[in-house]
N, C-alpha and C positions, 0 to 999 in steps of 0.2 A: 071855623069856617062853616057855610050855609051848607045845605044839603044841594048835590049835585039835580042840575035841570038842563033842559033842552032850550038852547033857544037859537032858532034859526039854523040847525046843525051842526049847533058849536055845543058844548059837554060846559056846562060854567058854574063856578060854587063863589058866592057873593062873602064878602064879610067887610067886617067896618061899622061906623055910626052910622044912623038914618039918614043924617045931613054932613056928609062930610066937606070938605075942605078942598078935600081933591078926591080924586078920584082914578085908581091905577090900573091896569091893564096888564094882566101878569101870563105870560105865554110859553108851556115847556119847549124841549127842543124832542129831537127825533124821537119818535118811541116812547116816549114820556107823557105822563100826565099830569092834569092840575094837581094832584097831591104832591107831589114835587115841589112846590114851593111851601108846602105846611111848614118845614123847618124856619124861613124865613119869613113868612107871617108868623109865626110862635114870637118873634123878637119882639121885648118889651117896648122896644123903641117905634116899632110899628104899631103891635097891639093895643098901645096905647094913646096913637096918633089920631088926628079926626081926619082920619083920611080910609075913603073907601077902595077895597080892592076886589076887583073880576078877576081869577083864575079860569083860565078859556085853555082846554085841551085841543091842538088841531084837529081837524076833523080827519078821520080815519086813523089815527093813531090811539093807540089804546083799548083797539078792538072798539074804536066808535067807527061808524058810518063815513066814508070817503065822501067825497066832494065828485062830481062827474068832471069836474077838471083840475086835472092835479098839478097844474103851472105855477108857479111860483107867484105870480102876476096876480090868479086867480088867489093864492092865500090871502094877500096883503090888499088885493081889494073888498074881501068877507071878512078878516080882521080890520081895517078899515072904517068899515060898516059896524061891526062888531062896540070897536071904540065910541063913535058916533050913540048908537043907543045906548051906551051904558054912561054916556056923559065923560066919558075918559079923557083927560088931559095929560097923563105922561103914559108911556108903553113901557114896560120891562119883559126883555125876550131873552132867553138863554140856548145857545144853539144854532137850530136850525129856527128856532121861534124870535132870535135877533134876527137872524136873516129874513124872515117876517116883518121885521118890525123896519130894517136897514131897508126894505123896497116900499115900505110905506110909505116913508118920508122922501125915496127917491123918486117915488112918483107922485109927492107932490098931495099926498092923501090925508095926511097925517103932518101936524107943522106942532106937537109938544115934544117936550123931552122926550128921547128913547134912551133907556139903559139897556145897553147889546154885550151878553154875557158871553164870550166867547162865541162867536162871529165868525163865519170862513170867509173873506175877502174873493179870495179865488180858489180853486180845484188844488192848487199848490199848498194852500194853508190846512186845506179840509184833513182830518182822522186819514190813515192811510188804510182803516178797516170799510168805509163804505164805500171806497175808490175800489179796494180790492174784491169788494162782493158783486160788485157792477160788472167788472170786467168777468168772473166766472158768471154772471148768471147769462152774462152772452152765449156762454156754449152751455149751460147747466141750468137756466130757468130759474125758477125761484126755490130751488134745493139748497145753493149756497145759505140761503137767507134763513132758510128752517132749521138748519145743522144751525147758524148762528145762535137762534132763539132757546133752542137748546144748551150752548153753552153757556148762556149770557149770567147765567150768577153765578161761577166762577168766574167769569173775567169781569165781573163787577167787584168781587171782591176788596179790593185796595179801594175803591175810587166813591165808595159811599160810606155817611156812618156807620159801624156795627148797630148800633140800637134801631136804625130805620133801611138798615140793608133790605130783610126777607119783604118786609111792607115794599118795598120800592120796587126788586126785582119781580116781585107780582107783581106788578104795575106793567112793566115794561114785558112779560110774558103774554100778556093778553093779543099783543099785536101778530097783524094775520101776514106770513111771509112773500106771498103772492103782492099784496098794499107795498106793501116795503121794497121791493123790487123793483114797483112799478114809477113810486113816488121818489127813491131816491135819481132812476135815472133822469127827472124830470129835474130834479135840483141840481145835478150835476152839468144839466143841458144848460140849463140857466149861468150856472156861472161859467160855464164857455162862452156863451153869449157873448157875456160883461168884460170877458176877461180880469177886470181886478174891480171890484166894489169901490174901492174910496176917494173913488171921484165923484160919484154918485152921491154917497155920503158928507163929503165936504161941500158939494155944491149945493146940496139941501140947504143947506146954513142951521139947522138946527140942534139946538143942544143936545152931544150924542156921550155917550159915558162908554168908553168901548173897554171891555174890561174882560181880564185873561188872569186864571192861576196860574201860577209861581209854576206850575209841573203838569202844566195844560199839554193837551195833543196837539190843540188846534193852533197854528203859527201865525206869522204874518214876517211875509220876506221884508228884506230892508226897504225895498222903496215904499213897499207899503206902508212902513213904520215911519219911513220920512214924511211921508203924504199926511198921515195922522197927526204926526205932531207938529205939521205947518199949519194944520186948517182951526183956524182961533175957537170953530165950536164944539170941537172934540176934546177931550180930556180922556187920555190914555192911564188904564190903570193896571195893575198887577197884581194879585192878591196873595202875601206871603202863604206859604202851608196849603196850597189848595190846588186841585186839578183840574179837570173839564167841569167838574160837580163843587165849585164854588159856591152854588147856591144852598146847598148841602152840607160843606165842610167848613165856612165861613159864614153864614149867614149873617150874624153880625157888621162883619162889614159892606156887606153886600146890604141890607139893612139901612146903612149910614149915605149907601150911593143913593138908594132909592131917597130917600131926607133930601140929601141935596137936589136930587134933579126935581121934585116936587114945589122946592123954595127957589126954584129957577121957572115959573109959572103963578100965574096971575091966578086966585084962587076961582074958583067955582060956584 
């Protein structure tokens, strides 16, 4: 990977050929930074592709610089943008950075492949941890959210590699508790809005990879499930052995989605 740079108040580290083929758009989810996908660019299948890839950290996360509007709307139209300059033809989001990636193409911004790495649909699918720091920091501020950051590498423990555990929970320790407060009620508002994403997402028409481990938090109720697997440009997938940190614990095959959704685009 390139050396991390500013651009436009997005945190981004480039790698790839000069001229690549394609070009990808790789986006963490809450808390998380672009190093977070190091594991799966390390894949010989990718690193050896002619295809270019942007790791774009959201902004404010990561102990980067917030956005003066922390709407969801306003993500997906600076990611957007984002894609636009960098030539990008497919999006990969894991998270809350699918959810990024899912209001791109719902509004219409964004018409390439998305690969959406575990995706909340609605407030019912989402972690039952940032529903529950929401609700305390209504009487409690942003303390719930500072006790969390404090515990987050033991309760990371199970859910990342051992060899890139410590590297990653410093990652995720740099973020400021008051941001995270403020940003998740604003995601939370968003999918009350919606009430359930995959109507959004199937009316898009575009080729969408909605992908979940084997021993994820994040759900999707049945109708949602039925909705997914009627709409002809989704392709629902599961990933054996793996949790919310798929991209992580499987890279490989997470690796093979990003291949296919690349060869379902007209090169560059």
């Amino acid at each position: 990977m390139g050396e991390e740079r500013d651009h436009d108040g997005w945190i981004v580290r480039e790698s790839g050929p000069a001229r690549p083929s394609h070009t990808v758009l790789l986006r963490p989810g809450a808390l998380a930074t672009a190093r977070f996908y190091d594991d799966l660019l390390a894949e010989p299948a990718l690193s050896q592709a002619p295809i270019g890839f942007v790791a774009a950290t959201l902004p404010g996360f990561g102990g980067t610089p917030p956005p003066d509007d922390l709407s969801m709307e306003n993500y997906a139209a600076q990611a957007s943008k984002l894609a636009a300059d960098f030539v990008c033809d497919v999006v990969v989001g894991h998270s809350l950075g699918a959810n990024v990636a899912l209001e791109m193409v719902g509004s219409t911004q964004f018409s390439g492949p998305v690969v959406l790495l575990s995706p909340s649909f609605s407030r019912t699918d989402e972690s039952k941890f940032p529903r529950a720091l929401d609700r305390l920091s209504r009487l409690l501020g942003h303390y719930p959210y500072a006790v969390m950051m404090k515990l987050i590498g033991p309760a990371m423990r199970s859910s990342l590699p051992p060899d890139r555990r410590d590297a990653l929970v410093a990652e995720l320790k740099k973020n400021d508790p008051r941001f995270l407060r403020a940003q998740t009620r604003h995601y939370l508002d968003y999918l009350d809005r919606h009430g359930s994403l995959v109507s959004r997402l199937c009316e898009s028409a575009v080729p969408a990879w909605v992908v979940f481990g084997q021993h994820d938090d994040i759900g999707l109720t049945e109708p949602e499930r039925r909705g997914l697997v009627d709409c002809t440009a989704v392709s629902l997938v599961t990933i054996p052995n793996a949790g919310h940190f798929a991209l992580n614990q499987q890279p490989r095959r997470v690796a093979e989605l990003v291949l296919e959704a690349t060869s379902n685009t007209a090169p560059t």
